[in-house]
N, C-alpha and C positions, 0 to 999 in steps of 0.2 A: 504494500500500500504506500501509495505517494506520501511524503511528508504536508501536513499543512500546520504550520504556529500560526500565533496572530498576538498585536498588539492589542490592550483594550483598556485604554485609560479614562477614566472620569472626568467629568468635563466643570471641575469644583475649583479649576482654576487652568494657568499656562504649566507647562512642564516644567520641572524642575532637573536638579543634578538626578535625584533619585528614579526618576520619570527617564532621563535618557541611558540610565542601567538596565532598567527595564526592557525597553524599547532596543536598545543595542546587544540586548543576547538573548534578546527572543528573534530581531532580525538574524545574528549573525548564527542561531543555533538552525533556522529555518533555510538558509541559503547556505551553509556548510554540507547540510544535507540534501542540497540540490532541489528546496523544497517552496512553497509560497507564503510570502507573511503577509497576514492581513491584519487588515486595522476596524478595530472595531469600540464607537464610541457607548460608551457605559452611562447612558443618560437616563435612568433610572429614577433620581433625587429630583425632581425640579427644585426644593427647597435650597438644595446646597449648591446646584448649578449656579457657575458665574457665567451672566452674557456674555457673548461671544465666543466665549472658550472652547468650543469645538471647532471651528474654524482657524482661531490660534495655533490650537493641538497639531491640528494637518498642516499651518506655514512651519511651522518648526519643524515637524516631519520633515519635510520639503526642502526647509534651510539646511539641516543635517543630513542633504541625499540620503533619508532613509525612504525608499522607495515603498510603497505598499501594493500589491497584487491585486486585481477586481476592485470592486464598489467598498465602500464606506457602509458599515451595517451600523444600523442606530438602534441601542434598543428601546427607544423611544414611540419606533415605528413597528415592536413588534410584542406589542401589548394582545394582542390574539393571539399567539402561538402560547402564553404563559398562561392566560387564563383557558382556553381548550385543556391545557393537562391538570391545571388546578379541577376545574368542571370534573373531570375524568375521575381524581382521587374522591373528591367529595361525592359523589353517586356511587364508588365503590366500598369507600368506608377509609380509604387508606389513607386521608385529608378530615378533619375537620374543623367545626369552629371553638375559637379559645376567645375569651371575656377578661383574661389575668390581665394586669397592666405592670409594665416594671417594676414599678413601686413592689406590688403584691407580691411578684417572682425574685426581687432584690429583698423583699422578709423573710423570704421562705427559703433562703440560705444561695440564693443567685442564680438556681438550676430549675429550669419548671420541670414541675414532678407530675405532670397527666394532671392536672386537677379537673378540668373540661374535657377529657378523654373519649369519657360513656355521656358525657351528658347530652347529645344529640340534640345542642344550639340550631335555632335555624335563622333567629333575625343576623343576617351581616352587618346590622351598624353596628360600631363599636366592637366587632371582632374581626381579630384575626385568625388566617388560617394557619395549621398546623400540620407538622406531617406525623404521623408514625412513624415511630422510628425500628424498622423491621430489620434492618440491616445495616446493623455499626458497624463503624471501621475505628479498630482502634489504631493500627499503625497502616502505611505506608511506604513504598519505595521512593527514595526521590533521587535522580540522574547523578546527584553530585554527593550529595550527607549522607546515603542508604537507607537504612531503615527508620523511619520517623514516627513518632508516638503523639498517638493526640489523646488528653485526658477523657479519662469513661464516664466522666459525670456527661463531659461535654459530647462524647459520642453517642451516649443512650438518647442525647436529650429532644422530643420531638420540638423538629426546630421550626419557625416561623416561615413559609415560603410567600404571605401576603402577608402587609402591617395593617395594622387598624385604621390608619388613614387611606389604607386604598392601594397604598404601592405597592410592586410588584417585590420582593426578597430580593438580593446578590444572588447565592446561592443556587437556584432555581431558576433566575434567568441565565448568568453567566451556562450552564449546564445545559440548558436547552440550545441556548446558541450555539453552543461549540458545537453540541451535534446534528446541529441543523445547515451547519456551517463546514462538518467535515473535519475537524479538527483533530491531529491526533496525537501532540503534546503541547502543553500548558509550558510556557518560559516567563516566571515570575517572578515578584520580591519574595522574600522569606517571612514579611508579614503574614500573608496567607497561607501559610502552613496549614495553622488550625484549623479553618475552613476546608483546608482538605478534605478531611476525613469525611463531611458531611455532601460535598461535592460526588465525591469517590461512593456513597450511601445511594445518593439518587440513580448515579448511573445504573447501579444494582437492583435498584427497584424499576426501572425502567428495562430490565433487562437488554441491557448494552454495557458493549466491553468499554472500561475507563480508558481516558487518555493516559500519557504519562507524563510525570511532572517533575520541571526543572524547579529549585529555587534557589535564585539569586541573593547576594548578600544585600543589607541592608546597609546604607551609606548614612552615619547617624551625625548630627551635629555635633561642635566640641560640647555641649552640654549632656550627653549621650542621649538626645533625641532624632528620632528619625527625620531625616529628611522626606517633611510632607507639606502639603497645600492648607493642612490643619496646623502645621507648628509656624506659615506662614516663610515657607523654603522659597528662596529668591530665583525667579525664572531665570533658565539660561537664555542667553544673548543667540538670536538672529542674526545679527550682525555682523557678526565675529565667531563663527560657530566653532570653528577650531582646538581652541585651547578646551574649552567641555569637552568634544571630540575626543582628545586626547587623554585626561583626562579620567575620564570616563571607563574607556579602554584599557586605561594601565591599572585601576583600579576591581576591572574585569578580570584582569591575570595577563595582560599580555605587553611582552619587553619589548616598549617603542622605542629606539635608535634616532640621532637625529634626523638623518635619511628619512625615516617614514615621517614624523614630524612637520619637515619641510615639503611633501610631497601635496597634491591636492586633495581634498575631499573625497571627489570618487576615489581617487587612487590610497588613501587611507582605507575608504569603506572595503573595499576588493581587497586589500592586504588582509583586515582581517576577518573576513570569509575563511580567506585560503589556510590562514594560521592558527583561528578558532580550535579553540581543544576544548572540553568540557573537565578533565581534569585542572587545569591551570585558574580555573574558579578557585578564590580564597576557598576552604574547608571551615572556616566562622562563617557564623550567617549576620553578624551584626559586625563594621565597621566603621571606622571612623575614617575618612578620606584624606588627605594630603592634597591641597591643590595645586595644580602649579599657577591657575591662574588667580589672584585674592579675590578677584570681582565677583567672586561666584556665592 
């Protein structure tokens, strides 16, 4: 089977340093293996969407010749495909509705415990759906760390795949997309780990074989926060795309020379396609980065 990755960043703000880690070894693991990287926007939040920001997301793409393969999938526009298999579990029994509110699930020790299980809710306002959770995963393989462990509170736990205000889960869309989309490994940060397992859950109940998953280190601030659009992580430069480029790359595992340095864009991106190894990935999943350039 042909390779396809795919980029799929939230649209909660412009790209950051940690954004083009991502982006740069989900492309370079998809085109090492002669394969296609697609780009797909995660616009799931309207709340937390900044305007414009999917549009930004693709110029910076574009400034960083990270080329993407086919159309632009929005999951914006694929609000029918999520609620069809929601529909699906909830007439089967394998989905129902839940009434708990954080508060309620943060007394009751942080794990929902089936409270609204058997109780066969029918009004949907003010509830969310739930899945059964028939098939935990409590570890994983991942491409680079091996074996990986997600806790059993958090893998028993029937997890949320609609909120209560209506929107659609991560989870449950991210999973349907990818295999609606052909996808057949995941090149991520090492934030999402834990979501794994519950990820790796659906596929199983949908009876379909899981992708495989890479994850990438975590590039964290000198304060040891990650680099995110929630800790207010400073966009990289358009501009000047270069020195992130670079960057970026040595911080991926790979010994740039001033030769490649000096060389162009494309000619950076193509060197490392062809040099990509998946072993030369740091072995930590959280680091703290060395820049060469301060602006960043």
């Amino acid at each position: 089977m042909s390779y396809i990755g795919r980029f799929a960043p939230s649209p909660s703000g412009p790209l950051h340093f940690g954004s083009l880690i991502a982006a740069l070894g989900s492309y370079f693991q998809a085109k090492a293996n002669q394969g296609k990287w697609l780009v797909r926007i995660e616009d799931l939040d309207p709340p937390r969407e900044m305007p414009g920001a999917s549009s930004l997301i693709l110029q910076t793409l574009e400034a960083y010749h990270l080329h993407w393969d086919g159309e632009v999938v929005y999951q914006s526009q694929r609000h029918g495909l999520y609620q069809d298999q929601i529909d699906r579990w909830l007439a089967s029994g394998q989905a129902y509705l839940c009434q708990c509110t954080r508060k309620q699930i943060k007394e009751s020790g942080g794990f929902y415990t089936g409270t609204c299980r058997d109780l066969k809710l029918t009004n949907h306002e003010q509830c969310a759906v739930r899945l059964r959770m028939s098939h935990p995963v409590y570890q994983f393989e991942d491409k680079r760390h091996g074996t990986l462990t997600i806790p059993p509170a958090l893998a028993d736990e029937d997890f949320i795949i609609k909120r209560r205000d209506g929107l659609f889960a991560y989870n449950l869309a991210v999973v349907l997309d990818d295999i609606d989309q052909g996808v057949t490994e995941v090149v991520r940060g090492a934030d999402l780990i834990e979501p794994t397992g519950r990820q790796i859950s659906l596929y199983q109940m949908l009876d379909i074989t899981p992708v495989n998953y890479l994850h990438l280190p975590l590039a964290l601030d000198n304060n040891g926060q990650k680099l995110s659009k929630q800790n207010h992580a400073k966009a990289i430069d358009n501009s000047n795309p270069k020195p992130a480029l670079i960057d970026a790359m040595r911080f991926l595992g790979f010994d740039i020379d001033k030769e490649i340095s000096a060389a162009t864009l494309d000619e950076i991106i193509l060197w490392g396609v062809e040099n990509w190894r998946v072993s030369q990935l740091p072995s930590s999943t959280e680091i703290t980065p060395i820049f060469s350039n301060r602006s960043l």
